[in-house]
VOGU-3710 file (C-alpha; in Angstrom, 3 decimals, decimal comma):
1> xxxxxxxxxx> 5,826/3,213/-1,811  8,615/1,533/-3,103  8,498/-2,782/-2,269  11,322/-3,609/0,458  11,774/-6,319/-1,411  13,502/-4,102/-4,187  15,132/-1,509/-2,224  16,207/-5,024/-0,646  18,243/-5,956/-3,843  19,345/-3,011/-4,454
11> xxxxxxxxxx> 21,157/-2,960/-0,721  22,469/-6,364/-1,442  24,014/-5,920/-4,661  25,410/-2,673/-3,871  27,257/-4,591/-0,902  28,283/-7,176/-3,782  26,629/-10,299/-1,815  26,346/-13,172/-3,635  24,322/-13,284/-6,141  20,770/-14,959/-6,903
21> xxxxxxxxxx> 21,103/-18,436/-8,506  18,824/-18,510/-11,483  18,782/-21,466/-14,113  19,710/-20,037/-16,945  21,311/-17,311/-16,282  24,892/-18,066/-13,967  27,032/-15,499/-13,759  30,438/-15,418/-13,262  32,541/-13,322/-10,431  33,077/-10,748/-13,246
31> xxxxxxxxxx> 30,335/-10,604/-14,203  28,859/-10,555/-10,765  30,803/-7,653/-9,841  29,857/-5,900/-12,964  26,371/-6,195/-12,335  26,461/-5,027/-8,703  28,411/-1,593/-10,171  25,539/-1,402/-12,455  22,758/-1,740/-9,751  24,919/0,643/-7,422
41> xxxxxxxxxx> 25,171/3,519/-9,577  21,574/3,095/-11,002  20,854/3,102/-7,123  22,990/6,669/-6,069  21,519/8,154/-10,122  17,740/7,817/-8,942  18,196/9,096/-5,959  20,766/12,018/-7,254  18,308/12,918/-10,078  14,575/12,606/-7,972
51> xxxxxxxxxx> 13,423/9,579/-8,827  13,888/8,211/-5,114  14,120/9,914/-2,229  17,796/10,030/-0,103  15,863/7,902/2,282  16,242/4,691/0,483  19,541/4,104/1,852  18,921/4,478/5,498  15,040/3,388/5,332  13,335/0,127/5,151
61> xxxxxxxxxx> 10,550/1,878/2,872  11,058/4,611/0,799  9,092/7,040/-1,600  9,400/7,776/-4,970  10,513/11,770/-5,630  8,704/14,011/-8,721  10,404/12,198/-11,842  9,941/8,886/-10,333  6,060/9,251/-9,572  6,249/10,837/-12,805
71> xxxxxxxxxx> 7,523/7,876/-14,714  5,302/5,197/-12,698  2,409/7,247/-13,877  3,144/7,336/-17,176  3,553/3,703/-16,874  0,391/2,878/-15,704  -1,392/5,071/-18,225  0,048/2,983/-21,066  -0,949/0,363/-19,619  -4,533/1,498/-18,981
81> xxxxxxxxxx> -4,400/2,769/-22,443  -3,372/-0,704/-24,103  -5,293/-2,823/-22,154  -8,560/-0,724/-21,674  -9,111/2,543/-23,883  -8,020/0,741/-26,445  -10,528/-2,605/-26,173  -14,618/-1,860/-25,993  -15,104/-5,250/-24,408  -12,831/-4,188/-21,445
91> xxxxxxxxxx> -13,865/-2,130/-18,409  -12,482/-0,117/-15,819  -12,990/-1,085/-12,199  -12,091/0,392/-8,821  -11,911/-2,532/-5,732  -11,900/-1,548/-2,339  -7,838/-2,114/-0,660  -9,782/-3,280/2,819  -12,508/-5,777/3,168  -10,768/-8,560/1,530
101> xxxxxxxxxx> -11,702/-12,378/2,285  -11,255/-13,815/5,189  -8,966/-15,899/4,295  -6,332/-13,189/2,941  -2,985/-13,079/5,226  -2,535/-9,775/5,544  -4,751/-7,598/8,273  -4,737/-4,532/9,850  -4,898/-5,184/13,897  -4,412/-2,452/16,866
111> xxxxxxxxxx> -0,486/-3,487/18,404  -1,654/-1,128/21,608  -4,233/-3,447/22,049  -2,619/-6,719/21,970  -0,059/-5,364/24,068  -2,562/-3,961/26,420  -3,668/-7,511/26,778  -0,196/-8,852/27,453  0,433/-6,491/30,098  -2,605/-7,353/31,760
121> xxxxxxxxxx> -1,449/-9,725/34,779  -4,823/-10,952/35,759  -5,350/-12,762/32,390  -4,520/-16,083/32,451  -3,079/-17,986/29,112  -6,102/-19,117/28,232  -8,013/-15,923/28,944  -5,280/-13,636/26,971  -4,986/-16,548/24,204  -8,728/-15,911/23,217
131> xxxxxxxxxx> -8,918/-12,053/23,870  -6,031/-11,891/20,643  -8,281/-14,437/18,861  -11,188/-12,263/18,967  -8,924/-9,230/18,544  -7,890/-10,925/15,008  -11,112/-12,393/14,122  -12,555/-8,529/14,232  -9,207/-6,810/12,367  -10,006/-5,537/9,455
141> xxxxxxxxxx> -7,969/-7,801/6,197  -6,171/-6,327/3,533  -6,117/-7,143/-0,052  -2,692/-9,532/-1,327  -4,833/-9,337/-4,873  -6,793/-7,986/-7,142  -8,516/-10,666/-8,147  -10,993/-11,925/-5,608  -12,477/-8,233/-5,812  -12,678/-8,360/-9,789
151> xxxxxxxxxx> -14,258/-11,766/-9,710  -16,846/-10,125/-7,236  -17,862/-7,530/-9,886  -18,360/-10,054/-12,255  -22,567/-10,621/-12,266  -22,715/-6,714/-12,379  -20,561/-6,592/-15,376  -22,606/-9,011/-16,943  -25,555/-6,566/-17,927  -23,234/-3,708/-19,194
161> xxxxxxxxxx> -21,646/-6,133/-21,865  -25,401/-7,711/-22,874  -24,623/-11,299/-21,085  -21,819/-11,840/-24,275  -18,489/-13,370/-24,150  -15,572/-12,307/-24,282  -15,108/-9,257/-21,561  -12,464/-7,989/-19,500  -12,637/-6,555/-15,942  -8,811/-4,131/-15,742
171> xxxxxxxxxx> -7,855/-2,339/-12,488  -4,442/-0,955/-10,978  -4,272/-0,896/-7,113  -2,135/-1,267/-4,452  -1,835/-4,684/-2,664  0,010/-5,797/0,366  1,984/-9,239/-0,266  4,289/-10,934/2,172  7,808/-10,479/1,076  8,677/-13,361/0,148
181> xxxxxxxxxx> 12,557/-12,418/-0,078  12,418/-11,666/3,661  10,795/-14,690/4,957  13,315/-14,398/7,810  11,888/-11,548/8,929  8,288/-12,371/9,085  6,735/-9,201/9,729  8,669/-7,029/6,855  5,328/-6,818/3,830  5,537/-4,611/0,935
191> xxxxxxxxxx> 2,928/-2,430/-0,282  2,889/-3,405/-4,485  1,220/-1,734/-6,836  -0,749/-4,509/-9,130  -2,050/-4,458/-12,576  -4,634/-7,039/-13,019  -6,695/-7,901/-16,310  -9,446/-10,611/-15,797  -10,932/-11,951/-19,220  -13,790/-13,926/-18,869
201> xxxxxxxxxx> -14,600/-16,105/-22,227  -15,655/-19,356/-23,706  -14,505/-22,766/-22,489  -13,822/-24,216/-26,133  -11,373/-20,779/-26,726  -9,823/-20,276/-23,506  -6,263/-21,804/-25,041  -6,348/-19,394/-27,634  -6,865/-16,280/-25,801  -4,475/-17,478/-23,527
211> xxxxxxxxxx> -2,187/-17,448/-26,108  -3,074/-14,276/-27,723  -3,020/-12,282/-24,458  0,361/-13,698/-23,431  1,541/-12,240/-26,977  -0,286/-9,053/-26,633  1,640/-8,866/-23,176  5,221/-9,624/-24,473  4,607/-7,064/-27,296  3,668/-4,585/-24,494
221> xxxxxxxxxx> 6,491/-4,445/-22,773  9,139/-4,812/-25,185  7,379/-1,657/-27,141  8,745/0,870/-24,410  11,986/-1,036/-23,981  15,457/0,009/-25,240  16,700/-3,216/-25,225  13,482/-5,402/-26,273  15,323/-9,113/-25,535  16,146/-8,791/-21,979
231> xxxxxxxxxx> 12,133/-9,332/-21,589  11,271/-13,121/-22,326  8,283/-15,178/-21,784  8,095/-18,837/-20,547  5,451/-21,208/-19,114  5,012/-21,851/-15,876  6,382/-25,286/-14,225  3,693/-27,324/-13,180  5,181/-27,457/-9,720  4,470/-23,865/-9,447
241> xxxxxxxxxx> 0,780/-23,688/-10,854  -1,541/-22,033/-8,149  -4,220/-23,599/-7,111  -6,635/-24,167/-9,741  -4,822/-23,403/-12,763  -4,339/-25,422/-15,423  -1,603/-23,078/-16,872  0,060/-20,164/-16,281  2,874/-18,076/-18,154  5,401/-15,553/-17,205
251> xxxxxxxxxx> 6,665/-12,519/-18,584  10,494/-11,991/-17,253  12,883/-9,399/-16,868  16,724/-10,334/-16,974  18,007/-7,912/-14,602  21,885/-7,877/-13,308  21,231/-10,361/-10,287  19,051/-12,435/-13,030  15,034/-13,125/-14,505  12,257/-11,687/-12,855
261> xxxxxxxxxx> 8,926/-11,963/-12,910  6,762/-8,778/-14,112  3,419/-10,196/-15,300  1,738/-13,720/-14,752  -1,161/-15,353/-17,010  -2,829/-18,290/-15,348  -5,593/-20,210/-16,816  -7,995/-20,742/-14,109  -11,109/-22,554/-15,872  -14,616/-21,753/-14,024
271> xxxxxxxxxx> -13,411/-22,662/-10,218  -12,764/-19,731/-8,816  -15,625/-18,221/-10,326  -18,097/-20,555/-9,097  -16,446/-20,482/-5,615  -16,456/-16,605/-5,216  -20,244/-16,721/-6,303  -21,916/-20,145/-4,678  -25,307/-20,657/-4,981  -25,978/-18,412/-8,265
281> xxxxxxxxxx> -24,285/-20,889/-10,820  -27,483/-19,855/-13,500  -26,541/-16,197/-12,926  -23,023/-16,750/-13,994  -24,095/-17,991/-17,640  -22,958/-16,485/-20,802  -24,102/-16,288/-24,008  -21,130/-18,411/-26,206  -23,153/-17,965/-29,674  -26,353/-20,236/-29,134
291> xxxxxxxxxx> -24,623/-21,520/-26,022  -25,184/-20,691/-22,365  -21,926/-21,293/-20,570  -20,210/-20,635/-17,779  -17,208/-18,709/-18,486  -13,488/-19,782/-17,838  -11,052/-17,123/-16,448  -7,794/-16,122/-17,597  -6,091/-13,905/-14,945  -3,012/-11,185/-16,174
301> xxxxxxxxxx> -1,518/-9,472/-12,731  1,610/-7,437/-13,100  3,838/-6,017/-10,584  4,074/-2,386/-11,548  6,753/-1,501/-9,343  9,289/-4,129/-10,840  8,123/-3,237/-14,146  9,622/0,692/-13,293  12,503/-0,590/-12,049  13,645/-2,690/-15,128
311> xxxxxxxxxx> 12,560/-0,017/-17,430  15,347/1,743/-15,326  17,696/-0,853/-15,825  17,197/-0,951/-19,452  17,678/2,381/-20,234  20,607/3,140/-18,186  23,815/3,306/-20,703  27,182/3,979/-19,848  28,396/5,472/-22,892  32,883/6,853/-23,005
321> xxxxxxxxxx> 32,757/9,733/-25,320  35,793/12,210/-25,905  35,474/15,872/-25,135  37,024/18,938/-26,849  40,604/18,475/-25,770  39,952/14,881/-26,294  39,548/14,043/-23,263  38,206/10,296/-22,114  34,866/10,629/-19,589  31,849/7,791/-18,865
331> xxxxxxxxxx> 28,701/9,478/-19,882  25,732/7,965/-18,389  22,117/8,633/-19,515  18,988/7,609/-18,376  17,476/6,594/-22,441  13,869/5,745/-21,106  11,521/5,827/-23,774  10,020/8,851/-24,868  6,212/8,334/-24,087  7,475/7,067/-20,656
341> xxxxxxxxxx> 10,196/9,769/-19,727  9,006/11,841/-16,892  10,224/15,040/-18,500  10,193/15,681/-22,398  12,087/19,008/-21,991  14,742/21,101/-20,093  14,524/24,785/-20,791  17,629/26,688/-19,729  19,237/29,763/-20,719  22,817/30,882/-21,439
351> xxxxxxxxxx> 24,787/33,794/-20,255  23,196/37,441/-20,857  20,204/39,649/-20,193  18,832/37,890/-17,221  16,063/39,444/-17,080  15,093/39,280/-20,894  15,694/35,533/-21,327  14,149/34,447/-17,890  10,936/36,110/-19,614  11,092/34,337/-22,686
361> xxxxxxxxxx> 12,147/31,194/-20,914  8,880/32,079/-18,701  6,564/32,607/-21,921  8,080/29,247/-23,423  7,901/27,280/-20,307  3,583/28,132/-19,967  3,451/27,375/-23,871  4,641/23,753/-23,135  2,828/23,159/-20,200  -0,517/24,121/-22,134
371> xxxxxxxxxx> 0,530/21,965/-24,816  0,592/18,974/-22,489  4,841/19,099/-22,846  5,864/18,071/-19,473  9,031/20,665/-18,863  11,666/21,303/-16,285  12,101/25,291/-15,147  16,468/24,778/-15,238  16,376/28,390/-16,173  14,970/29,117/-12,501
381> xxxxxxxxxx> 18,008/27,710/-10,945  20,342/29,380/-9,247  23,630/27,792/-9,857  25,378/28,318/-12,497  26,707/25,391/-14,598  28,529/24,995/-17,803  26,744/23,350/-20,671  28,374/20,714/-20,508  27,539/20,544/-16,918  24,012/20,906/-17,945
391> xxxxxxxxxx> 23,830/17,848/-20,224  25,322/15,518/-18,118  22,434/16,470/-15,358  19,723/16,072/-17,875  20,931/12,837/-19,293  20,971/11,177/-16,193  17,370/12,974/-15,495  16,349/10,889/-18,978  15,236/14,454/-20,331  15,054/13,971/-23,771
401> xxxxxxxxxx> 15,513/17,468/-25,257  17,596/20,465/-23,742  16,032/23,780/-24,956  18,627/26,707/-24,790  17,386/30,274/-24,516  20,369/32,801/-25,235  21,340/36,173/-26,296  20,350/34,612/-30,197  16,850/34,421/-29,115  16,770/37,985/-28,548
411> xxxxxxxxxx> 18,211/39,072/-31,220  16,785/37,003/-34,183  14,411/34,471/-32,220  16,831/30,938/-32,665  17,203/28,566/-30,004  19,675/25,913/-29,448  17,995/22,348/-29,277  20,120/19,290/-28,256  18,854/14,959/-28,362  19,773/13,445/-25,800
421> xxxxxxxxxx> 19,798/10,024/-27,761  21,770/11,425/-30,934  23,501/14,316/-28,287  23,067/16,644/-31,668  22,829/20,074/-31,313  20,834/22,084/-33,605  19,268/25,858/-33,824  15,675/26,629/-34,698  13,823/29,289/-34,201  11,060/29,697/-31,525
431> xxxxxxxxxx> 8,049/29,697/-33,218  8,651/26,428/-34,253  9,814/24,755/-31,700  6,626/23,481/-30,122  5,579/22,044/-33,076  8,467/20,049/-33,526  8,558/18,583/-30,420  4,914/17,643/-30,437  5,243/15,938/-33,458  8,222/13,873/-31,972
441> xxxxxxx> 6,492/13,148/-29,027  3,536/11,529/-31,098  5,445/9,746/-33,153  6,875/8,045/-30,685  3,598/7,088/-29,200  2,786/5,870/-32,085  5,714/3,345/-32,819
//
């Protein structure tokens, strides 16, 4: 599910409403008006080219369509890959979405009951006041974090990495958060989809790693970015420090309207450790070389969701190119990065032997999927488009190669191959062709 809260901005720039006020970054009516284009057509493009669905105009929640849970997949697997696959010390967990504390905000709770109640004449105030007491004190609360649930996990974690410091506990799950952009509509909550990395480790080297991970998490998202400055770090204000932090740090966004907030490191020391586990303050220890401590807690949530939609942002280019009777047109191209583009390859064909090329379009197509090479079937479509046509529908997809399957094929095996970053065109033949774009494709992974 896409975060009201988002689809919210979207709505509101689109209508060109005032804009957000941020510090540092005042725009002015030009530039307001720009940005609001920008978020427009990136709004109608996603949900033109299946990364939304049409409902995101008309809905308060929306879905995501095939390229969109594509991309947020991709996403997270990066993630996972960076912050867990990639670090022994780190492991996987899997928290439970229900259950939460009792003190958590959110809850599930039966409206046909509590209206059942209302409508119940015989009750007096007092009677129907404690009847929806009791009704809430049994509802069932939701999670607005991952963290109380990774904390909880903590003692059992404790004998897979031998009692030694430093560890992480990672997970990815879906939280409901009041929306805090709607507070004037108090029952409006969004469903966001969290990362959350809690490293435990030693008291006399918390600052460092604190340091280091806010680094590591900079890095991180700048690596998949096609413009790497418009994500910026900064500390948090103490006015704004949770409860029991003694820092925290920010990874921002600039989008159109202005900064945003993707990821958040806060120092939290040993309090909320000790206060999810009272009573078992000797189980907690650690061994800190000849030490036993109690660990301090560094806390790295991200909101996954936001993070999709400024990769979006970033990648969107409106680029005026001339065509062959030199003729001015806007092209606009979705230039997500490679690892994270939902689909590495178009394969089309040109005019000819139908049937022929829709069978060697068929053998290429299973060749790349068995090869991992996530493809779109254009060939199977029934419209026909000119190639031109055909670009312009796969840049805005963020497909980064078009294969072409024509008459050529047949006769002496070459294919026509086009970038969508460099918009070259070039022939090859088909035996090669899966190689080369396996080879691109990890290469870029590898940048």
């Amino acid at each position: 599910m896409i975060p009201c809260c988002i689809r919210r901005r979207f709505l509101l720039l689109a209508q060109k409403i005032p804009q957000y006020h941020q510090n540092r970054f005042k725009c002015s009516a030009e530039t307001s008006d720009d940005s609001s284009d920008q978020t427009s057509l990136l709004m109608r493009l996603c949900a033109d080219r299946y990364y939304v669905s049409p409902g995101v105009f008309h809905s308060r929640t929306c879905t995501y369509g095939p390229l969109g849970t594509e991309l947020k997949k991709n996403i997270h697997e990066q993630w996972w890959t960076s912050v867990v696959r990639s670090r022994a010390e780190v492991l996987g967990i899997n928290t439970s979405l229900y259950g939460g504390t009792c003190q958590e905000p959110v809850r599930i709770v039966n409206c046909g009951a509590i209206q059942e109640i209302l409508n119940q004449n015989s009750f007096t105030k007092e009677e129907a006041t404690q009847k929806i007491q009791k009704l809430l004190q049994d509802s069932v609360p939701v999670r607005t974090s991952l963290l109380q649930g990774a904390l909880q996990q903590y003692i059992q974690a404790l004998e897979l990495v031998n009692r030694k410091l430093p560890f992480g506990l990672a997970e990815i799950g879906w939280c409901h958060r009041p929306d805090e952009q709607l507070r004037h509509a108090p029952f409006c909550s969004s469903e966001v989809t969290e990362s959350l990395l809690v490293w435990f480790c030693s008291p006399r080297t918390s600052s460092q790693w604190m340091d280091f991970w806010a680094r590591q998490r900079l890095q991180w998202w700048r690596k998949f970015a096609l413009g790497p400055s418009d994500f910026s770090m900064c500390d948090v204000v103490d006015e704004e420090l949770k409860e029991g932090a003694a820092r925290g740090i920010k990874v921002l966004y600039k989008f159109p309207w202005g900064p945003e907030t993707l990821e958040t490191l806060w120092s939290l020391g040993d309090s909320h450790l000790l206060k999810t586990h009272q009573g078992t303050g000797t189980k907690l220890r650690c061994r800190d070389g000849r030490k036993s401590v109690v660990p301090h807690v560094i806390s790295i949530s991200g909101n996954m969701d936001l993070g999709m939609l400024s990769y979006l942002f970033n990648s969107l280019q409106l680029l005026k190119k001339t065509d062959r009777n030199m003729k001015l047109y806007q092209r606009t191209a979705l230039k997500l990065h490679p690892t994270l583009t939902p689909v590495k390859v178009a394969l089309d064909m040109g005019r000819g032997s139908n049937l022929e090329l829709r069978q060697v379009c068929e053998g290429l197509l299973q060749e790349f999927l068995d090869a991992g090479i996530s493809t779109w079937p254009g060939y199977l479509g029934t419209m026909l488009s000119s190639l031109e046509n055909l670009h312009t529908k796969y840049d805005e997809m963020g497909v980064l190669f078009t294969v072409m399957v024509s008459e050529s094929t047949l006769k002496n095996g070459l294919l026509l191959i086009r970038n969508r970053d460099t918009t070259i065109r070039e022939t090859m033949h088909i035996s090669e062709i899966k190689h080369f774009l396996l080879k691109y494709i990890s290469a870029s992974d590898n940048l």
